[in-house]
N, C-alpha and C positions, 0 to 999 in steps of 0.2 A: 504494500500500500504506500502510493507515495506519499511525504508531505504536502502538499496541495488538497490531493485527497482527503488526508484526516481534517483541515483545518475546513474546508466547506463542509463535509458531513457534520463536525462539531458544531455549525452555527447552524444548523435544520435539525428540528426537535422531533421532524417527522418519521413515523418506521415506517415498517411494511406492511405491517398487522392491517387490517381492515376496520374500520368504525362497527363496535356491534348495533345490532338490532333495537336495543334499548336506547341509545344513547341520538339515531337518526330519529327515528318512529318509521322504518318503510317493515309494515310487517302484510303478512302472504294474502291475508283474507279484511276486506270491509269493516268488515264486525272490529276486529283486532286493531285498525286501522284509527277508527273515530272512535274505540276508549281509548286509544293513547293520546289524539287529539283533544278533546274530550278532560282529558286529564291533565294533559298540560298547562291547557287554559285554565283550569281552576288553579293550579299552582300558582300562574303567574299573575291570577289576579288575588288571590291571596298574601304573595308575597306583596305585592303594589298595595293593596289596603293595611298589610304590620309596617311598609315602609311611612305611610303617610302616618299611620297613627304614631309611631317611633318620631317620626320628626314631630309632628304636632307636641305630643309632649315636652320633647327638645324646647319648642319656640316659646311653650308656657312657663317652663322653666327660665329661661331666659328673659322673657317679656317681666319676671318677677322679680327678678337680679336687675332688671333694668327701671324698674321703677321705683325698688328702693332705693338705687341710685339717686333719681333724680328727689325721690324725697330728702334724703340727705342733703342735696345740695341746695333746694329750696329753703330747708334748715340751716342753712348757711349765711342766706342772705337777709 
């Protein structure tokens, strides 16, 4: 193997292997087809409703830190 050869193989993370069956969704029959689809979409809109709740909490947190701030400084003057 030359050195050329090892340094481009090194920087491509790619094998040979094939992408399984789970990981595409191309599976043989309809049925098997739209639960994987089916499925997916509930994940992703699941994850998208903890994502928005998870920040939302963030901002009320924040939004509390940021008003005793400014109470403070109103106390100031």
């Amino acid at each position: 193997m030359t050195k050329e050869h090892e340094i481009t193989s090194g920087m491509n993370n790619s094998n040979t292997t094939s992408t399984s069956t789970h990981e595409t969704g191309k599976y043989s029959t309809p049925e098997l087809q739209a639960a994987f689809n089916t499925g997916r979409e509930i994940g992703r809109t699941e994850g998208m409703l903890y994502y928005i709740k998870h920040t939302s909490e963030n901002m009320q947190k924040e939004a509390e830190k940021l008003n005793s701030k400014l109470q403070a400084q109103k106390a100031k003057v």
